[in-house]
C-alpha positions, 0 to 999 in steps of 0.5 A: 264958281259952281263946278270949277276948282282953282288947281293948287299949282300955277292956278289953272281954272278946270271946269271939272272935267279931266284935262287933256294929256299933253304928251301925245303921239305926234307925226314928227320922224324921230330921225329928224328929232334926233338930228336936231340933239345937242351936244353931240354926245347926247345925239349919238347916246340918243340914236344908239339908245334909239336903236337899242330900244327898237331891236328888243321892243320889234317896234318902231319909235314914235315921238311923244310929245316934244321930245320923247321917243316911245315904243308901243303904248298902254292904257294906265290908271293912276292908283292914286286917283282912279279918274287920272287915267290915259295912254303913255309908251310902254318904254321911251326915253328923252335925250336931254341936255345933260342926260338920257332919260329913259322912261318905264324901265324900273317900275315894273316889280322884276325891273326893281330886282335888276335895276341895280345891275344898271351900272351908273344912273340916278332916279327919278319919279318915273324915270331913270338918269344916265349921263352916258350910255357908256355908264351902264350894262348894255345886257341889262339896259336891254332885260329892263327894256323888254321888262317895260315892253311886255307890260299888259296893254291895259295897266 
């Protein structure tokens, strides 16, 4: 198998060439993705945060994939592995099932100093956890927003 690696996860054959990014802007309206949330709960926390993140960001969202909402984009490099590379949304945010999902808002050294002041949430990777919008400091969710926002377009 000259040029080829078995991936060590769900044993996917690669030819050696990086893999495409499977999240990607689409042409899909967000509008039309947040109707389609459930519960209700997490439709109306999802418009809400829709708009929060459009109000500090001055940008219109852009679905990501199947089911995230992005605002603006960058160009990352893994510092890790400098050839896994590619363009994500400088801040978005998944309407899951059992929690809002917001995206890039504590990776950012001045996100960490604020990010305590959050009020309820559990982390992730990447990602932050917040069961209700109602759990957290408005005032702050929007500082740690326009923190992931102003991130340098080439990262």
């Amino acid at each position: 198998m000259t040029g080829r690696r078995v991936d060590a996860v769900g044993g996917r054959v690669h030819s050696g060439r990086m893999a495409e990014p499977t999240t990607r802007p689409t042409d899909v309206p967000v509008t039309d993705f947040l109707a389609g949330v459930t519960p209700a709960v997490r439709r109306e926390d999802g418009v809400a945060l829709a708009a929060l993140m459009s109000e500090v960001t001055g940008v219109e969202p852009v679905m990501w994939g199947p089911s995230m909402i992005g605002y603006g984009s960058y160009h990352y490099r893994s510092p890790t592995n400098p050839r896994t590379h590619g363009d994500w949304p400088k801040v978005a945010f998944s309407p899951r099932t059992t929690s809002l999902v917001p995206y890039g808002i504590k990776d950012r050294p001045e996100a960490q100093q604020r990010l305590p002041s959050l009020g309820s949430y559990s982390e992730g990777a990447g990602c932050v956890y917040v069961k209700r919008l109602a759990d957290v400091d408005q005032a702050v969710l929007r500082e740690l927003v326009a923190i992931a926002f102003a991130r340098p377009d080439d990262d």
